[in-house]
N, C-alpha and C positions, 0 to 999 in steps of 0.2 A: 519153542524157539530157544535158542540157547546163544548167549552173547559170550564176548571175549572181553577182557578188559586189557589195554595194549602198555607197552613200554614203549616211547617215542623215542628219536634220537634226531635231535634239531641241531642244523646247520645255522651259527651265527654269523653274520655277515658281517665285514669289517667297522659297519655302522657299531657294533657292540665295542669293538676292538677299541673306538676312539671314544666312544661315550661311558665307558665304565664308570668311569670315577663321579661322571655325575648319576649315573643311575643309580650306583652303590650308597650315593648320597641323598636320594632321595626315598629308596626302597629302607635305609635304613630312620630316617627322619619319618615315613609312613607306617613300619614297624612300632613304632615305638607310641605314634598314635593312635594305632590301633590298640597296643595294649592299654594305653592311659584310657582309652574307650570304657575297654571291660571292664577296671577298676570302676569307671562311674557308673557303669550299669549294674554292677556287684552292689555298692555304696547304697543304691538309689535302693535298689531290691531287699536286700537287708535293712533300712532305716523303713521304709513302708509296712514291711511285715513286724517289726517290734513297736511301729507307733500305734499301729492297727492292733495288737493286742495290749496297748495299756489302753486303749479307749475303750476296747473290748471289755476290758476290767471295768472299766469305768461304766458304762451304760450295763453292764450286766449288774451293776446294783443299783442306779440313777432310774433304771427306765420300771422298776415296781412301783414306782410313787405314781404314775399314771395311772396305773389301773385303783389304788387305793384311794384316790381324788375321786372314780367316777362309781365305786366301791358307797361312798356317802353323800352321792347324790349331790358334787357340788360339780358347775361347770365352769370351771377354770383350767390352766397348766401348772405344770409343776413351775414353770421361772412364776405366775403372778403368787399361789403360793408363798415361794421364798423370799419373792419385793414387799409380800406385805410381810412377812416375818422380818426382816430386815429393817422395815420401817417402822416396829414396834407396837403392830397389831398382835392378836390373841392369837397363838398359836392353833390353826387348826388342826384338828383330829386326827385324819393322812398324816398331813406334814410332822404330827407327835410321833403317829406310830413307826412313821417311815426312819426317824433320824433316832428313834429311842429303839428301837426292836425288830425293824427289816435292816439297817445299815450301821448303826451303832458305832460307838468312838472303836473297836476293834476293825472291821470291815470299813470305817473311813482312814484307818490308817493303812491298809490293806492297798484299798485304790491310792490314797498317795504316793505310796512307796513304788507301785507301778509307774504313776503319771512319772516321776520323779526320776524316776531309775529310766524312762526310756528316754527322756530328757537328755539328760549325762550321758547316756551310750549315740545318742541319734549326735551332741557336740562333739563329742572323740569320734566317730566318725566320720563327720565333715572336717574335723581340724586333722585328721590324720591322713585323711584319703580321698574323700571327695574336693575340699579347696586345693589339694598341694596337683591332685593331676587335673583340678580346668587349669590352674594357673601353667603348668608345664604344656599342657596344648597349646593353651593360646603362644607360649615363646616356640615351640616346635611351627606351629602354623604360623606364625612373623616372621621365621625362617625360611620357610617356604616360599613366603609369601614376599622375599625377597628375594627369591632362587628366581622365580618365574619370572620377576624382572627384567632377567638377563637373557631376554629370548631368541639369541644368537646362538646362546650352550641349551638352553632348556627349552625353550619351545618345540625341538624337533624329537624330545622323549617324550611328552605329551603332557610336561607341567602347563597346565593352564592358567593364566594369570587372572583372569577373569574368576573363574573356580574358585583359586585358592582364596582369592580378594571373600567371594561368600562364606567362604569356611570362617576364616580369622575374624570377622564380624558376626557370624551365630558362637565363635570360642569367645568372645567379650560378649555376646549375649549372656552368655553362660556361665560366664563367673559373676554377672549383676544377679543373676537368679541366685545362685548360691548364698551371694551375700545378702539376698531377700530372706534364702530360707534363715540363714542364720538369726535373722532381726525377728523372724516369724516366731521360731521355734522358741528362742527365749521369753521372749513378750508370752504368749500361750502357758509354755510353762510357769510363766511367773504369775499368769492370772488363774491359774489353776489353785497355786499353792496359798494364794489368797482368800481365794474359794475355799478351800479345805480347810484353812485358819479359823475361818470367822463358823464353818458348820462345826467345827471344834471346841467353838465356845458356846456356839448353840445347847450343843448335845449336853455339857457338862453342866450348863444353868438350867434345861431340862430334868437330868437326873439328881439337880441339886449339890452339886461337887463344884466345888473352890475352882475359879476358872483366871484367877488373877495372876497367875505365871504361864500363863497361854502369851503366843508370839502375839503380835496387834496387827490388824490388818484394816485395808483401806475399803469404805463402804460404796464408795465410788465403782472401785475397780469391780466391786463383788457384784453389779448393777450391772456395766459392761459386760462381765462375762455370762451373766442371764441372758443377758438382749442377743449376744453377738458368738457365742463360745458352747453353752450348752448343749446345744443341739447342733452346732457346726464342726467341722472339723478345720481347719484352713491349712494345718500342716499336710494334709492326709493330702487335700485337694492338691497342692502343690509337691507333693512326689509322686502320686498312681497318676497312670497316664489311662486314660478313661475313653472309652468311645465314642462318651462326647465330649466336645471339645466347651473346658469351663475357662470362662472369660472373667478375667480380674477386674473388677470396678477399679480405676482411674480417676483421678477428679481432672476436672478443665485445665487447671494449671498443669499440673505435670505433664500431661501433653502437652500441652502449649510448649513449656520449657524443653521437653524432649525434640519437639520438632522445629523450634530454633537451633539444637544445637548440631543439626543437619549441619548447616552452612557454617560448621566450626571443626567438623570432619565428626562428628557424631553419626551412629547406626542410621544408614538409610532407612534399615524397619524400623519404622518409628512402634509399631506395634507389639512389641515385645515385652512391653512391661504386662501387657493384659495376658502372656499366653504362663503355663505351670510350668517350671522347672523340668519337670519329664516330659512336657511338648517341645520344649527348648531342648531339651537333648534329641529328642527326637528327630529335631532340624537338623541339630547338631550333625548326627552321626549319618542322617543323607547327605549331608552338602561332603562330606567326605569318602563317600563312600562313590558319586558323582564326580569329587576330583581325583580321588584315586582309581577312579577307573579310566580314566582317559589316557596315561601313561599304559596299562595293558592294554588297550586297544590301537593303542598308537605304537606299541613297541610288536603287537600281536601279527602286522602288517610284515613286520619285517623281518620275520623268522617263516626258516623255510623247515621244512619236515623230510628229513630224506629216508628215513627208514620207520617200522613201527615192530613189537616185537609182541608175539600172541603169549599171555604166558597163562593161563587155563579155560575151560568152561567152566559159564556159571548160568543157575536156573535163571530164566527172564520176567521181567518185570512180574508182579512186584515186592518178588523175595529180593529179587539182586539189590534191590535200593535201600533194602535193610543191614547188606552184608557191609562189615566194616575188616580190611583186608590189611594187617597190618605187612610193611613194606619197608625196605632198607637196601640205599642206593650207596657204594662210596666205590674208592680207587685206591687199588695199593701196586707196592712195587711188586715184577715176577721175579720169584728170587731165581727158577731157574727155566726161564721161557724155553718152549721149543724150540727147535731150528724153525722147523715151518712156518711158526706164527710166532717169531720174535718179532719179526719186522713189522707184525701187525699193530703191534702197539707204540704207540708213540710211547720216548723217553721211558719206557719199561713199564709203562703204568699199565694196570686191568682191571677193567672194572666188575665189581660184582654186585648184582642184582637179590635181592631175598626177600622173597615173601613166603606167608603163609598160605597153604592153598585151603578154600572152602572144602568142609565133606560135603556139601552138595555137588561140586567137582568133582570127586572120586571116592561114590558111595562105599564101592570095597576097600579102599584104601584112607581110612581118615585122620585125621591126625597129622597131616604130613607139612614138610616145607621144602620148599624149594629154591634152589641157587641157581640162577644163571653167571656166567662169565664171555667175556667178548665178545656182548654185542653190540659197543660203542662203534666196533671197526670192523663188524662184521660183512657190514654191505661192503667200504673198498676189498675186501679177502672174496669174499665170491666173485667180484667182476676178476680177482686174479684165478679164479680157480680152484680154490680153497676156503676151506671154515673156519673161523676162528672159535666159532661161540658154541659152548660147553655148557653141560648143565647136570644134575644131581637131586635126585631128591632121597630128601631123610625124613624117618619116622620119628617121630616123638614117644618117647617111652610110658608103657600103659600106665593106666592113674594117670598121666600129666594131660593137660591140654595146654597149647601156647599162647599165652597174653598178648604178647610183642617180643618183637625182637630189633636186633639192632645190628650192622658190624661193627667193627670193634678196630682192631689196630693187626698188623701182621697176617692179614687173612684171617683173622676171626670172628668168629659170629657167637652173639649174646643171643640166647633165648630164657624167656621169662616165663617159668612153665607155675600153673596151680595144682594140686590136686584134683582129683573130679572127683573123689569120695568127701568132699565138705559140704557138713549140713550147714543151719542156721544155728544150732548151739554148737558145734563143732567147726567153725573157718576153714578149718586144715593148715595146711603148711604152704608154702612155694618152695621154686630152687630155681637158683639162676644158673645154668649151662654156659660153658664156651666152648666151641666146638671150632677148632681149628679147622677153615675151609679149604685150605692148601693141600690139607691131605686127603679128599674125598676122593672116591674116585669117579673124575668129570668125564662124560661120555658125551664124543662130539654127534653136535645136530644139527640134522642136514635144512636146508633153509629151501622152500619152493615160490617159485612166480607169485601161487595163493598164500597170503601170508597165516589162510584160516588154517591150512595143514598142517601145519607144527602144531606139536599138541603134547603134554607130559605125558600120557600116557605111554610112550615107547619107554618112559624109563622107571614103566613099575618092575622092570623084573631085575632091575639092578638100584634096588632101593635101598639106602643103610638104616641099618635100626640101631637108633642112637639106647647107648645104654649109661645109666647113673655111674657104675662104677670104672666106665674106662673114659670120662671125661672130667674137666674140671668143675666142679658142683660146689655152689655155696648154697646153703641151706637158709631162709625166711623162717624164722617161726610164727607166719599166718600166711593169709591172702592178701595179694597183693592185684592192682589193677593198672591197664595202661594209662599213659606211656611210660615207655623206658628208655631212659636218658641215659646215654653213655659220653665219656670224654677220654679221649688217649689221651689227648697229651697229659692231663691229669691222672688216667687211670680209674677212673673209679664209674660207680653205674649209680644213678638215681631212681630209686623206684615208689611206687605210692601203695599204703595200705588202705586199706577197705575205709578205714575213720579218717579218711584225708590226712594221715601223716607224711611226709618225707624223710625215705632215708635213705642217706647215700651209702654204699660201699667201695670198699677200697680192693680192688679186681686182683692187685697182685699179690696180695696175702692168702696165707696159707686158711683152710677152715676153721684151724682152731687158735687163730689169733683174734684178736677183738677188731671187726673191722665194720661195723654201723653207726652213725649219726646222727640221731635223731635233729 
């Protein structure tokens, strides 16, 4: 079986005509929490993975004292151990070997610098990135959550007021969690480094070494974090989001108080305090993923579909679900239209179409891409009798394969080619092409009832084979990966390297002018 992937061409109805301004308004207020989304899902995912390896540090020297305890026959843990050494009992035998010769003042200051350092990086980013975007969602979703108000303009694009009320109340769920983790993270670290303190002076009155300019630390604290800290994690519990669902102890009051403060305009879930910061997000990011789909489904209603456009074969499921098709839609002006199909284009504009075609689409032929043009207006041209929509395809020059591409400004087209001869010690190079698409030569296609018979295959035998030295080529010295960001009105192209770099280019310079960014 062989499927087609189409190009639509939807009919707006004047309903779009009078609502722009608010839909623009709200698609770009959704936008923008969408991205403050992935910042917290970034945030969360990087502070989990470096808190999880300073504990990792930490129990990979903490957890030998177990087996050394059952080593000499005594049946206790490592915490009653350390309560009686604390309380000024005899040091037992484990507890000697373990803090003088398995962990020693070197590998205790080892795990501190861990505990410590992931401390400091998990605060910088909550104070950089995770507090600054709940606090912008939550005034994006107030926004909202005052748009939907007004359900004379907004109710008919599908802002739900109802909706958005849930969202803005999991976005204040969501920065109380934060400012939990924040009170958590510090407390932990600070009972760690008390911990380390006072096994610092352990070890030193152990090996008989001067311990009277050691920091001083609290016996209290060193107790607590036996009972409560040793063998717990609480920060870890509060960013991984776990299969099961861990429930925060509560005492009677604070519920109490949380659910007086209902009738003061307080969280209807009163239950929030008990859920992790990553279940809280987890609300979070359904309750908006549920209001912002109701505007597509409410706007999905009202669009009509009057044409669809085949642009190759591809194998079926379930290679096709793997194939990732890079695609480039825009409009420019014809500088010198036909007589025939001037009139087809409104105010001179035409639009062109560019993708890369799969070589599962055209085993003999790979490498290749393809341009369509007018087929915004092609369906009114046929009911006249005529075709507008033109099409072209070009080869990619050997050794290259194409990343992405883009158009560009004046009819042109960006392609982001790699080498294919890059190993892992050698990356290779890229080049960024433009190929002016104005001057191809487009060969009109004819269009039938089946929309399935159109098919590029009529235009292998008029295929251009793009070459390095008669187009415009700026040279990458590595690889580079999608996407490819282009801007005319600025001119310039953004691309990524392989080590997550950006660098921008400046398009209308020469090759041997300095023209990258880091």
């Amino acid at each position: 079986m062989r499927l087609l992937p189409y190009f639509f061409d939807y009919q707006f109805s004047l309903f779009f005509h009078f609502r722009k301004n608010e839909l623009h308004q709200v698609a770009q207020q959704a936008s923008n929490i969408e991205d403050l989304v992935e910042v917290i899902r970034a945030s969360l995912s990087i502070m989990c993975k470096q808190w999880s390896n300073a504990m990792h540090t930490f129990h990979e020297k903490f957890d030998s004292l177990s087996p050394l305890i059952i080593d000499h026959g005594l049946d206790s843990c490592p915490q009653e151990e350390f309560i009686s050494l604390l309380g000024g009992a005899r040091t037992s035998p484990p507890v000697h070997q373990f803090l003088v010769h398995s962990l020693g003042e070197v590998g205790l200051k080892r795990v501190a610098k861990a505990v410590q350092s992931a401390g400091k990086e998990l605060h910088l980013i909550i104070r950089d990135h995770l507090q600054p975007a709940a606090e912008i969602i939550g005034f994006r979703t107030g926004e909202l959550r005052g748009l939907s108000r007004w359900r004379s303009r907004y109710q008919g694009i599908g802002l739900d007021e109802k909706l958005i009320n849930n969202a803005t109340e999991k976005a204040g769920m969501l920065l109380i969690q934060v400012e939990r983790l924040m009170k958590v993270l510090s407390t932990v670290v600070y009972q760690f480094q008390n911990f380390f303190a006072w096994l610092t002076k352990c070890i030193k009155l152990l090996m008989s070494e001067p311990s009277d300019q050691l920091p001083p630390f609290n016996s209290e604290l060193v107790i607590i974090f036996l009972k409560f800290l040793y063998d717990q994690d609480p920060v870890r519990q509060l960013l991984e989001l776990s299969e099961i669902d861990h429930s925060i102890e509560i005492d009677l009051d604070t519920m109490q108080r949380v659910r007086e403060l209902v009738q003061f305009g307080g969280f209807s879930d009163t239950e929030f305090l008990r859920r992790t910061l990553a279940k809280e997000f987890e609300q979070l990011e359904s309750s908006f993923k549920e209001a912002f789909l109701m505007p597509f489904t409410t706007i999905s209603k009202k669009i009509l579909c009057e044409d669809l456009l085949p642009l190759f074969p591809i194998p079926s499921w379930p290679i096709s679900a793997s194939l990732k098709v890079p695609t480039s839609i825009s409009y420019f002006k014809d500088a010198s239209p036909d007589a025939s199909t001037c009139q087809t284009f409104q105010h001179g504009l035409v639009d062109y179409i560019s993708f890369r075609i799969p070589d599962e689409s055209f085993s003999d032929m790979p490498n290749s891409i393809g341009i369509a043009r007018g087929f915004m207006h092609d369906l009114s041209s046929v009911k006249k009798g005529y075709t507008s929509l033109e099409a072209v395809l070009l080869r990619v020059p050997d050794g290259y394969h194409c990343v992405d591409l883009s158009l560009y400004k004046e009819s042109q087209i960006v392609l982001l080619l790699n080498e294919t001869t890059s190993t892992s010690e050698s990356p290779g190079n890229a080049q960024m092409m433009i190929v002016q698409a104005s001057d191809l030569p487009f060969a009109s296609i004819l269009r039938s009832a089946n929309p399935n018979l159109w098919k590029m295959h009529g235009l292998k035998d008029s295929v251009v084979h793009l070459q390095m030295e008669n187009e415009k080529v700026r040279c990458i010295p590595h690889s580079v990966t999608a996407p490819l960001a282009v801007s005319a009105s600025r001119g310039v192209a953004c691309v990524f390297a392989a080590r997550k770099r950006a660098l921008v280019y400046i398009l209308e310079e020469d090759e041997d002018e300095v023209s990258d960014v880091e």
